[in-house]
Backbone as CSV, one residue per row, in Angstrom:
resi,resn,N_x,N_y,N_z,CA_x,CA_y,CA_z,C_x,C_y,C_z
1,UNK,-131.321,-81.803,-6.706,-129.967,-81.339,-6.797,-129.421,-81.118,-5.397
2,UNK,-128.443,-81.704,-5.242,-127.521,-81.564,-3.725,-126.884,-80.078,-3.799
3,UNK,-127.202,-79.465,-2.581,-127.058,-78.216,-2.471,-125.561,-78.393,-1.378
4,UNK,-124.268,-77.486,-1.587,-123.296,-77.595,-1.012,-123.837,-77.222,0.691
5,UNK,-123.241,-77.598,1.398,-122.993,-77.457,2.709,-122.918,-75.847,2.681
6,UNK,-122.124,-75.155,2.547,-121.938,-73.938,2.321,-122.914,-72.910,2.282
7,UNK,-123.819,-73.184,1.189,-125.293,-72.567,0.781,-126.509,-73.082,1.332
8,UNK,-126.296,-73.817,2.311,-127.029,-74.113,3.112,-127.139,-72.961,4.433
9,UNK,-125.962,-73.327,4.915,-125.527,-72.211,5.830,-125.864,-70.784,5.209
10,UNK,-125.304,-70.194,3.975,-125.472,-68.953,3.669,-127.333,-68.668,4.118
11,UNK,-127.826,-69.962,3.167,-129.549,-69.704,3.654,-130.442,-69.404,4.486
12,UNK,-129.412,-70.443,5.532,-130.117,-70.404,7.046,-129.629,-69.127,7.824
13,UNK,-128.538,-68.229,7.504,-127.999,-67.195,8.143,-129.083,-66.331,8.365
14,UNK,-129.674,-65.742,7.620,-130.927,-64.343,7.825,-131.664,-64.663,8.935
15,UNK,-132.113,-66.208,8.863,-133.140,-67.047,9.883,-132.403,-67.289,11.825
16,UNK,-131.288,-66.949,11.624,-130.488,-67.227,12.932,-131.197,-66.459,13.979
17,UNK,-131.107,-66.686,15.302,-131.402,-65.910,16.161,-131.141,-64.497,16.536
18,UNK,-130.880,-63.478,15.595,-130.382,-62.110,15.853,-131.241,-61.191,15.996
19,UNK,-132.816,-61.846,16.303,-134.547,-61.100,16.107,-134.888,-60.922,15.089
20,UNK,-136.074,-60.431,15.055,-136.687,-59.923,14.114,-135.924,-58.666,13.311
21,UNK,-135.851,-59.133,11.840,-135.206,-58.329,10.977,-136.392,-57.962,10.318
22,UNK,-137.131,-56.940,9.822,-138.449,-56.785,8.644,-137.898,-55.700,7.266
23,UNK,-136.738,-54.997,7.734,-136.314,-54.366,6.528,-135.101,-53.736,6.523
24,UNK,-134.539,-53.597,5.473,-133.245,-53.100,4.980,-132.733,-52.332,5.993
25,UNK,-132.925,-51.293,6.215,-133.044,-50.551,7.458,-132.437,-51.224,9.025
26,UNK,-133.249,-52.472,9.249,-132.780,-53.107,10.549,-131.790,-53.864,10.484
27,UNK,-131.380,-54.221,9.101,-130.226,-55.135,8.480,-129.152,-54.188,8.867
28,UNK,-129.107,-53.232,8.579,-128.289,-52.101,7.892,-127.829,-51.677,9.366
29,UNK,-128.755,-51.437,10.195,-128.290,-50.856,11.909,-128.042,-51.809,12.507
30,UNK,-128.419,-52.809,12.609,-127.877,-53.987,13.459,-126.266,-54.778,12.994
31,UNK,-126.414,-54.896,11.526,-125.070,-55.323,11.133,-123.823,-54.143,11.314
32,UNK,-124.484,-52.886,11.338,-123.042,-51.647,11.580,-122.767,-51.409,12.988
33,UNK,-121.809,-52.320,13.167,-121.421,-52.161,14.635,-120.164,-51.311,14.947
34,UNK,-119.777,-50.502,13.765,-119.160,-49.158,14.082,-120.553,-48.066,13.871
35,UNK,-121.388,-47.997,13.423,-122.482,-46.977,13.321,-122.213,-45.975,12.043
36,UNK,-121.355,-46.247,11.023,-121.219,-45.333,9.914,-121.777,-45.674,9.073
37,UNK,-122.589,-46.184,8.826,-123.754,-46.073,8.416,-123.495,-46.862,6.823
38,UNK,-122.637,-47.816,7.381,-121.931,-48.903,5.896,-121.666,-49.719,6.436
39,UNK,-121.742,-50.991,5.751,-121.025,-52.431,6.099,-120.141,-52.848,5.358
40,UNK,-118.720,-52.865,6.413,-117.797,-53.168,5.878,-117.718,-54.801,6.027
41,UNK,-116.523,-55.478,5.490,-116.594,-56.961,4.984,-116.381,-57.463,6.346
42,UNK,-115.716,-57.088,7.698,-115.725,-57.694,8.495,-116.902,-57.779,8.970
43,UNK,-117.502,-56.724,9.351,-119.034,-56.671,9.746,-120.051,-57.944,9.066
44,UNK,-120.400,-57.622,8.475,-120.671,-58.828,6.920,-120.330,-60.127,7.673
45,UNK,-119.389,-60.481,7.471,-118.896,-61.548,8.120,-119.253,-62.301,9.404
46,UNK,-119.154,-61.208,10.404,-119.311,-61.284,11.417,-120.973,-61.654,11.214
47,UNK,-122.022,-60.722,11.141,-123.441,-60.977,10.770,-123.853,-62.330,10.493
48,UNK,-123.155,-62.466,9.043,-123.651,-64.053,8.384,-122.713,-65.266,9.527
49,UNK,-121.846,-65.041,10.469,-121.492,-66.259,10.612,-122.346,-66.519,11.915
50,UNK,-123.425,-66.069,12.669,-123.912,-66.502,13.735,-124.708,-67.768,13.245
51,UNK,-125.398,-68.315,11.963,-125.465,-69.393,11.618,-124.479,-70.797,12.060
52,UNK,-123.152,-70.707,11.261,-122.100,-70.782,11.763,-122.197,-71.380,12.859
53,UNK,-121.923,-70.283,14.047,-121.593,-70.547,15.196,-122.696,-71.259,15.736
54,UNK,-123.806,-71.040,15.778,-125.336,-71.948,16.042,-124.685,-72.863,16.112
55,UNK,-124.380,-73.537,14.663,-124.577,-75.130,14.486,-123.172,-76.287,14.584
56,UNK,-121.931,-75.102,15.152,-120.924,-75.723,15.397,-120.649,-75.518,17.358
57,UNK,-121.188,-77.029,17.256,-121.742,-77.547,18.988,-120.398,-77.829,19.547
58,UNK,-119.501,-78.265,18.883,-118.250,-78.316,19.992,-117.406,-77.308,19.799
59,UNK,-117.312,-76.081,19.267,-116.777,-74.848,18.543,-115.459,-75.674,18.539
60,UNK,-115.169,-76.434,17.434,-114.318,-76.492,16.973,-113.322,-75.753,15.408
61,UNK,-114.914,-74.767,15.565,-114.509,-73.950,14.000,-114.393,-74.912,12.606
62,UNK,-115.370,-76.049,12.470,-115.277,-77.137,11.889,-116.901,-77.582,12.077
63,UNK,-117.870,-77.395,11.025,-118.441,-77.907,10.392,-118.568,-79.351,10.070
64,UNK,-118.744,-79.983,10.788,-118.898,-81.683,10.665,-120.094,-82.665,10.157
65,UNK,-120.106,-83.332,9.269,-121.486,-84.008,8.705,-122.602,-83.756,9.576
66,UNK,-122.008,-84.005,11.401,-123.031,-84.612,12.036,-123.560,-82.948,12.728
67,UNK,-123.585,-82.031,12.394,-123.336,-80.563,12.718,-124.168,-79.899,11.515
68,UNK,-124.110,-80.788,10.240,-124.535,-80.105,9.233,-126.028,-79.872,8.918
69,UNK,-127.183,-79.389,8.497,-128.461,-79.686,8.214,-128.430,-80.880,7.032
70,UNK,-129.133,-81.880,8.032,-129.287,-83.820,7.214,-128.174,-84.197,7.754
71,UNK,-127.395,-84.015,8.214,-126.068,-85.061,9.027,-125.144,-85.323,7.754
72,UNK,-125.491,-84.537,6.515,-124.113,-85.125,5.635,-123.718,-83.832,5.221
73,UNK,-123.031,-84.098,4.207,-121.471,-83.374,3.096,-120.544,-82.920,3.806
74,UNK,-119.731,-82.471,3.144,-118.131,-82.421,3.407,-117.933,-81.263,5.005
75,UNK,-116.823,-81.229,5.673,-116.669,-80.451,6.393,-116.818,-79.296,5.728
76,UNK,-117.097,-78.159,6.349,-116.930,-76.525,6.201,-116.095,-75.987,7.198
77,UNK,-115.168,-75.246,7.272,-114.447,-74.607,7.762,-114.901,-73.192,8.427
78,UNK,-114.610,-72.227,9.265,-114.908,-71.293,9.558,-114.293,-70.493,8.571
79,UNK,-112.735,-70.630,8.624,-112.323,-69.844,7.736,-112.839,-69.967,5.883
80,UNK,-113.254,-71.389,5.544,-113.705,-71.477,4.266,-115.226,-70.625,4.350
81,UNK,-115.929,-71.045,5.188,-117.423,-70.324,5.192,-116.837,-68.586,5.376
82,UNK,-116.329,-68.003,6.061,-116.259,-66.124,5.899,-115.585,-66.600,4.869
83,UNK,-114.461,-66.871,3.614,-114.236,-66.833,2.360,-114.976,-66.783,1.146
84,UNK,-116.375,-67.564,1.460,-117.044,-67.867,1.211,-118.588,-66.575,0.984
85,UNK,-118.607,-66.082,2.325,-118.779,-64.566,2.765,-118.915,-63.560,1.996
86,UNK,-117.493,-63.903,1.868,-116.302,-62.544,1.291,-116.763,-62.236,-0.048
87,UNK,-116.894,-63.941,-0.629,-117.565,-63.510,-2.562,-118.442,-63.165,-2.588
88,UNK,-119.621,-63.746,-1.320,-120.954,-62.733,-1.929,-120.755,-61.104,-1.630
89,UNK,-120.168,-60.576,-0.370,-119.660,-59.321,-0.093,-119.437,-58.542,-1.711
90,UNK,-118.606,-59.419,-1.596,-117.872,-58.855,-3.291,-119.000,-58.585,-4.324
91,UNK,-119.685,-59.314,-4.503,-120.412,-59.372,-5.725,-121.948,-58.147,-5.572
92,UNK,-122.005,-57.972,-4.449,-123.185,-56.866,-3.757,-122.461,-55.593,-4.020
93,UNK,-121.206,-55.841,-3.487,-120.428,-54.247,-3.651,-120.328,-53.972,-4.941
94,UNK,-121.417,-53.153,-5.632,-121.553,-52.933,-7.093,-120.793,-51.881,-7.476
95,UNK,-120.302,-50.370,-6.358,-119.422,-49.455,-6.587,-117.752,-49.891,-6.176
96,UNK,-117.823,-50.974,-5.926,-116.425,-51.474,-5.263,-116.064,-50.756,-4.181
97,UNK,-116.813,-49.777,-3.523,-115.764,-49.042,-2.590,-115.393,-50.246,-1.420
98,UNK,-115.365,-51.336,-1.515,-115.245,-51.966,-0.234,-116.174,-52.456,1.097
99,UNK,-117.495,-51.132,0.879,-118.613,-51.234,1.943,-119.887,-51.578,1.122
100,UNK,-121.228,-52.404,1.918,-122.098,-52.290,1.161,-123.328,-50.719,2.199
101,UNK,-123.924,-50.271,0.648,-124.921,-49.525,1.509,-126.015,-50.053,1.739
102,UNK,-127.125,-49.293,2.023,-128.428,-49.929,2.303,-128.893,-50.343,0.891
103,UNK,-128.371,-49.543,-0.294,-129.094,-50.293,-1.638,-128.537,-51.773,-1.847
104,UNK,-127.023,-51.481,-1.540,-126.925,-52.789,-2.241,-127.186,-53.944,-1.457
105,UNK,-126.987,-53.442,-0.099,-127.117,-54.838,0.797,-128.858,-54.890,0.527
106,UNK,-129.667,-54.304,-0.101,-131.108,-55.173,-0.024,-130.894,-55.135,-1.352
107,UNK,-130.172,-54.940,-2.329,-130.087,-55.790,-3.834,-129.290,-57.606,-3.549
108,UNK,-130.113,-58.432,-4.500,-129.691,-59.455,-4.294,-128.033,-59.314,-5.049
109,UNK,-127.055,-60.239,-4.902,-125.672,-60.314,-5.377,-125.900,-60.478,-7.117
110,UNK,-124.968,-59.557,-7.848,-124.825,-59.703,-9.132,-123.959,-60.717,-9.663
C-alpha cells in the first residue's frame, strides 16, 4: 500500500535530529518553548516540522518528488504539512482545551 507523502514525513519527524528523546517527559520539555508546561499547536508544529525542513534542500517550502523519501508522490507544501499537523494536534487534544499535556501527547491520536 502507497503511503501518502505526508505520513511519511509525520513518521520520520520523532527520528529528526532534535537528540535523543527516551520519554514523554523530554518530549514534553523540549517541545515547550514557552516552559508552561503544555503544548500549544504552534509549538506542535514547530516540533514536527524539523523533518520538514531536513528534507526541503532548496527551502523552497515545497516538498518535491526529488526531496521526498523514494524520489516520488505529489508535492507537500509547508503550509499543507503544519495543516496536516494541526489534525493530529486535534485529535490528541482529548479535553479540547487547545494544549496537549504530557498524557495526551504520549497517548497515541484518537
Amino acid at each position: 500500500m502507497k503511503r501518502p507523502a505526508f505520513l511519511v514525513l509525520l513518521s520520520l519527524a520523532p527520528l529528526a535530529a532534535h537528540g535523543q528523546v527516551n520519554a514523554t517527559s523530554d518530549y514534553l520539555s523540549r517541545m515547550d518553548s514557552d516552559g508552561d508546561g503544555r503544548i500549544s499547536l504552534a509549538e506542535y508544529q514547530d516540533w514536527m516540522s524539523y523533518a520538514f525542513d531536513a528534507m526541503d534542500r532548496n527551502r523552497d517550502d515545497t516538498l518535491t518528488p526529488d526531496e521526498l523519501p523514494g524520489g516520488k508522490g505529489k508535492p507537500v507544501t509547508r503550509e499543507g504539512y503544519r495543516a496536516r499537523i494541526a489534525a493530529t494536534f486535534n485529535k490528541q487534544d482529548v479535553n479540547r482545551d487547545g494544549t496537549l499535556s504530557a498524557r495526551e501527547l504520549a497517548a497515541p491520536p484518537q
